[in-house]
Every structure is written in C-alpha cells, then in structure tokens.
C-alpha positions, 0 to 999 in steps of 0.5 A: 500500500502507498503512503499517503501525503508520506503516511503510510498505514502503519504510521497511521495506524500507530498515530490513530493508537495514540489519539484513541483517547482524543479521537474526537478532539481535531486539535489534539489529534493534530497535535499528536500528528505533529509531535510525530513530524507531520503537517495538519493539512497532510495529516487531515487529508490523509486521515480522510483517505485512509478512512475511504480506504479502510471502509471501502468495500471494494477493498474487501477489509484488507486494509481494515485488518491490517489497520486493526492488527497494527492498531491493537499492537500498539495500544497493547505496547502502551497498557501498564503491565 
C-alpha cells in the first residue's frame, strides 16, 4: 500500500493508537500528528483517505485488518503491565 501525503498505514495506524483517547478532539489529534513530524493539512487529508480506504468495500477489509492488527499492537505496547 502507498503512503499517503508520506503516511503510510502503519504510521497511521500507530498515530490513530495514540489519539484513541482524543479521537474526537481535531486539535489534539493534530497535535499528536505533529509531535510525530507531520503537517495538519497532510495529516487531515490523509486521515480522510485512509478512512475511504479502510471502509471501502471494494477493498474487501484488507486494509481494515491490517489497520486493526497494527492498531491493537500498539495500544497493547502502551497498557501498564
């Protein structure tokens, strides 16, 4: 899968794990995005397009599962053990 305005799935995949709390506040996401190096307007428009993607049927879930499977790593690193 190609990146999107240089994020790739992975990153934003990670990225969503770290506003799972804040997902809803646009400022705190682009904040988060930020501290990761990346620009509000290349992180709004690939938000925006990794979402089409995740939810487009013709894609049948592929990209949905990889998102998941990279999501649920993620948040499992960040839980207190």
């Amino acid at each position: 899968m190609d990146a999107i305005n240089g994020i790739t799935l992975k990153i934003y995949a990670e990225l969503c794990a770290k506003m799972k709390d804040v997902i809803n506040d646009h400022e705190a996401c682009a904040k988060i995005a930020r501290e990761a190096g990346i620009k509000r307007p290349d992180w709004e428009s690939a938000h925006k397009a990794w979402q089409e993607k995740i939810t487009d049927p013709a894609d049948k879930g592929r990209t949905a599962l990889r998102f998941v499977d990279i999501w649920n790593n993620e948040t499992r690193k960040k839980r207190p053990k």
